[in-house]
N, C-alpha and C positions, 0 to 999 in steps of 0.2 A: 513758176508763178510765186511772188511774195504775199503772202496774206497779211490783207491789208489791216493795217494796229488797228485792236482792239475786236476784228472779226470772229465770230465763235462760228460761223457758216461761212466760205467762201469757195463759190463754185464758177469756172469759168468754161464757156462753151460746151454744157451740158445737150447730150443726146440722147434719145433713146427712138427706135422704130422698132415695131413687128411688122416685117415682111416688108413693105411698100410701104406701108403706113406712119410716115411721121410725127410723134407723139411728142419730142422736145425739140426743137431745131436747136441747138445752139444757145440756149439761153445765160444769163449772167446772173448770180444771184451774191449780195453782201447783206448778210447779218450784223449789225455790231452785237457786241457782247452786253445782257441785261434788257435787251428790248424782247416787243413782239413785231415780230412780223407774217404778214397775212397774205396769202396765196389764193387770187381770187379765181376763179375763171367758166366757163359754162360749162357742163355735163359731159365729158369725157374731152376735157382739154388736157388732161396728165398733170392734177394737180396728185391724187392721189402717186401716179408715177413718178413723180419729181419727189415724193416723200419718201418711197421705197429706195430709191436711191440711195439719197440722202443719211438715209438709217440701216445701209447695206442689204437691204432686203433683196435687191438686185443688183445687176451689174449695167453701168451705164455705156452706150455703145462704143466701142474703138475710135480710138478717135478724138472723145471727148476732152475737153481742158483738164487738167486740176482738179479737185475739189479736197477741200481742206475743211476737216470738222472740228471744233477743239483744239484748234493746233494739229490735228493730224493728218496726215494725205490717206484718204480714203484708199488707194488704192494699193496702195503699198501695206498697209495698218490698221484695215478693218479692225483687228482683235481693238483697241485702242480707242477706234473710233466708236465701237460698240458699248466700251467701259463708261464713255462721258456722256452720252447718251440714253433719254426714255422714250420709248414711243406708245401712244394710245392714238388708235387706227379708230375704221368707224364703228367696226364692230365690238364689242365686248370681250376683253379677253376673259372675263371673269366664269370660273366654274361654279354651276349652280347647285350642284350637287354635295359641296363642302360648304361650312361656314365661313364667314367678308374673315373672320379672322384664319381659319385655314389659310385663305386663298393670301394674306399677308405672309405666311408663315413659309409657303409655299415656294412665295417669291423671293423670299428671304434666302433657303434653300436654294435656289436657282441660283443667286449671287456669292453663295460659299459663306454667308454669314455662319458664325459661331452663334451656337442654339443661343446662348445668352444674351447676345446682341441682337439676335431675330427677333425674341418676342418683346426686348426694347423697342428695338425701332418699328414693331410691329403696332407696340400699342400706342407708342408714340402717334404714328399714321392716324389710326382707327381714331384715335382724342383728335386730332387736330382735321377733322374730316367730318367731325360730328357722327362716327358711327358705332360707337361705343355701347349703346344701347341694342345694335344690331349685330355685333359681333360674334354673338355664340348661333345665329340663326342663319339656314342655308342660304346663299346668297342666291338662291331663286324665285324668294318671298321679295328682294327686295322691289322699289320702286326705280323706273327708268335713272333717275335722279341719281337717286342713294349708289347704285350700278355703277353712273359716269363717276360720281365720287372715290367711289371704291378703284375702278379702273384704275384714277390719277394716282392714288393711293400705293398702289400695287408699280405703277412704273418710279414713284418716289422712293422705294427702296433702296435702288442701288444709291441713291443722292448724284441722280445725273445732272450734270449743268446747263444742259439743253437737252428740251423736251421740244418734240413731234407731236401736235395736234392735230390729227386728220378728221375735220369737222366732230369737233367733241358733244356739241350740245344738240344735234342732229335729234329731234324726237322728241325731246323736251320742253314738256310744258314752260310759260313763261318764267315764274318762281324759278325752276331748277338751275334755266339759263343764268339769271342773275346769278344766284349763287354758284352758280361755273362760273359766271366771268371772275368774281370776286376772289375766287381759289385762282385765276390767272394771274392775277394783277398781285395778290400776296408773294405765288411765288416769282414773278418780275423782282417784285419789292426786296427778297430777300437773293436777289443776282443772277436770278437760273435767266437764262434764253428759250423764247417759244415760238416755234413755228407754227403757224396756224393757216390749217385750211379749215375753211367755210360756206358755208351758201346761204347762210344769213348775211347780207351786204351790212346791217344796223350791227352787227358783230365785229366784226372788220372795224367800222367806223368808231365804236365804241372804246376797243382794246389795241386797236394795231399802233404802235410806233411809224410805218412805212407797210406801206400795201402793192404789191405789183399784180397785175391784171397779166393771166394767161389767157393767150387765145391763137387758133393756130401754130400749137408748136412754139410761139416767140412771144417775148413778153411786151404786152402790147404799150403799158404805161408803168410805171412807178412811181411813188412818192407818198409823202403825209397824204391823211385825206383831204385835208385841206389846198394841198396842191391839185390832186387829180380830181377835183371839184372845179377846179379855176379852169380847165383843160376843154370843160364843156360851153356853148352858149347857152343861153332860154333863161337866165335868170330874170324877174320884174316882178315890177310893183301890178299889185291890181287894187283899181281906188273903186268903189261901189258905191252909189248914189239912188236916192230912194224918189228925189224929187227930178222929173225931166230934165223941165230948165236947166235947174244947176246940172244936171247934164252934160246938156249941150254947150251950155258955157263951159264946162270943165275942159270939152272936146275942143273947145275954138283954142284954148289959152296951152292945151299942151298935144299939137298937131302931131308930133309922131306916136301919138297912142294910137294902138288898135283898139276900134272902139267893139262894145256888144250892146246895140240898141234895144234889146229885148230885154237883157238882163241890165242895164244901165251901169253897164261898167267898162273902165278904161284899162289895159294893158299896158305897161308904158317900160320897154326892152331896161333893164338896170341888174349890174353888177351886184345889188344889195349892200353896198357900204354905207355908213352911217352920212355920207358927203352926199352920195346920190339922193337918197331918200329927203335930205336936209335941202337937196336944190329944186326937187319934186313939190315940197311941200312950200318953200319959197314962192314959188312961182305961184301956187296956189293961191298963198297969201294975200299976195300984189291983186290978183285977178278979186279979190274978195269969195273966196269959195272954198267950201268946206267938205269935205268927203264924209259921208254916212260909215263908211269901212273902210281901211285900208290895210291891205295882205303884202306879205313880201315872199317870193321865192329865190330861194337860190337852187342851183343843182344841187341834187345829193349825191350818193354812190349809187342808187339805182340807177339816174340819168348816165352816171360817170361808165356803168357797166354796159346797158344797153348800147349805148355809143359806139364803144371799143369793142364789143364784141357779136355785135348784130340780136336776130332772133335767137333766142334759147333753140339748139337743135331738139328735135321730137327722138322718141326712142328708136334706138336703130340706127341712128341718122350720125355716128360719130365719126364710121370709117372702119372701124375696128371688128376684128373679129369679135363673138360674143362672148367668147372667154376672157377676152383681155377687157375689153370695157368698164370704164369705171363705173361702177355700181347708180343705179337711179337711185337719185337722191327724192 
């Protein structure tokens, strides 16, 4: 397989099963280089498994296509593929028992840094991470937040070019998520590549470059959000009206509304572009009639997800033995 210009991820006809259980059928996966991309999918669909992969944590099954990290074929050149790479899983890798600056120091350690250059790029980390204040204190005190910070912190030392997020802001309060997204979008800004799993759909939508929806083993959709919006129907206007009459009138002059006579409102099926809404309200015009409210929807990623992937399964209900299952979120 040629990795296609510009790909920092490229994986083809990815597998993985325990026992009977198919957990990737085959899937397709391109990254370019400097984007995020977002790995969406319901409660033990293998998003977590397609990151272990990915980051060598496992071996994907016989059989499989390709897969090239960084320019490297995973299979051949883990060690390699390791070096260009960070990963922050769901858990915390962080020790609670030593100080945020230990556990910098530590990591440092881990990648053969020279003492001198560990507690540069150590305190480097800690300042640009805003934990500078926290740094001589066990990192048991900290808060969930200050934690994922530090995490990110701790897999930046090597200065991997592509970084594994497996659902980062999992747990955190609102505040902390923004300032996670914000530490995403910097390092985008400054060239890295991210992989991002989530179960925040408003996360996805917010940070991804290109999002693919897992489900059943294969990837069920992909694209900007804004494509796999388009993907769905149920977009419309709803016009709300306080007076009967006008109402009814409203009802006579635009016949394919669903009407709700209790609530005196009209549904009326629309894509939401600035042309529909403009020919809605035209018509209105002509008719002499004015609407008390009018709403627009369009689909979101929720709509985009339910669609493509049915009911969220209930616990137990993956397939999977319960060792292998990917952790309730």
């Amino acid at each position: 397989m040629t990795t296609p210009t510009g790909a920092a991820i490229s994986a083809r006809g990815l597998r993985k099963s325990y026992g009977d259980k198919t957990v990737l059928d085959g899937i397709d996966l391109t990254v370019p280089e400097g984007t995020i991309f977002s790995l969406l999918g319901p409660n033990g669909a293998g998003k977590t498994t397609a990151v272990k992969i990915l980051s060598t944590l496992i071996s994907a099954d016989p059989g499989s296509g390709e897969v090239r990290i960084g320019g490297h074929d995973l299979a051949a050149d883990p060690q390699a593929v390791r070096a260009a790479i960070g990963v922050t899983g769901q858990f915390s890798a962080v020790d609670g028992l030593i100080t945020g600056e230990e556990n910098m120091l530590l990591m440092a350690d881990l990648h053969h840094l020279p003492k001198r250059e560990g507690r540069r790029t150590a305190a480097e980390l800690l300042a640009r991470f805003d934990l500078v204040e926290a740094a001589k204190k066990p990192a048991s005190t900290y808060s969930g937040g200050m934690k994922r910070r530090l995490d990110i912190a701790m897999t930046l030392v090597g200065d991997p070019r592509i970084i594994f997020l497996d659902e980062p802001t999992t747990g955190l309060d609102p505040r902390a998520r923004h300032t996670m997204w914000q530490i995403i979008r910097e390092l985008v800004t400054g060239g890295v590549t991210v992989f991002l799993t989530t179960q925040y759909l408003d996360e996805a939508d917010e940070l991804a470059d290109r999002i693919a929806v897992l489900h059943d083993g294969k990837i069920a959709a992909e694209g900007t959000a804004e494509q796999l919006k388009r993907l769905i129907p149920g977009g419309h206007v709803r016009l709300r009206f306080t007076d009967p009459a006008t109402y009814q009138s409203a009802a006579g002059a635009l016949p394919e509304a669903t009407p709700d006579d209790a609530a005196l409102t009209l549904q009326i099926p629309s894509e939401g572009s600035q042309r529909a809404l403009r020919a809605i309200l035209d018509r209105l015009d002509s008719a002499g009639i004015e609407a008390d409210e009018l709403t627009v929807h369009t689909p979101d990623l929720d709509d985009v997800f339910f669609a493509l992937t049915g009911p969220v399964p209930q616990a137990g209900e993956s397939g999977l033995p319960s060792e292998l299952q990917e952790p309730a979120r």
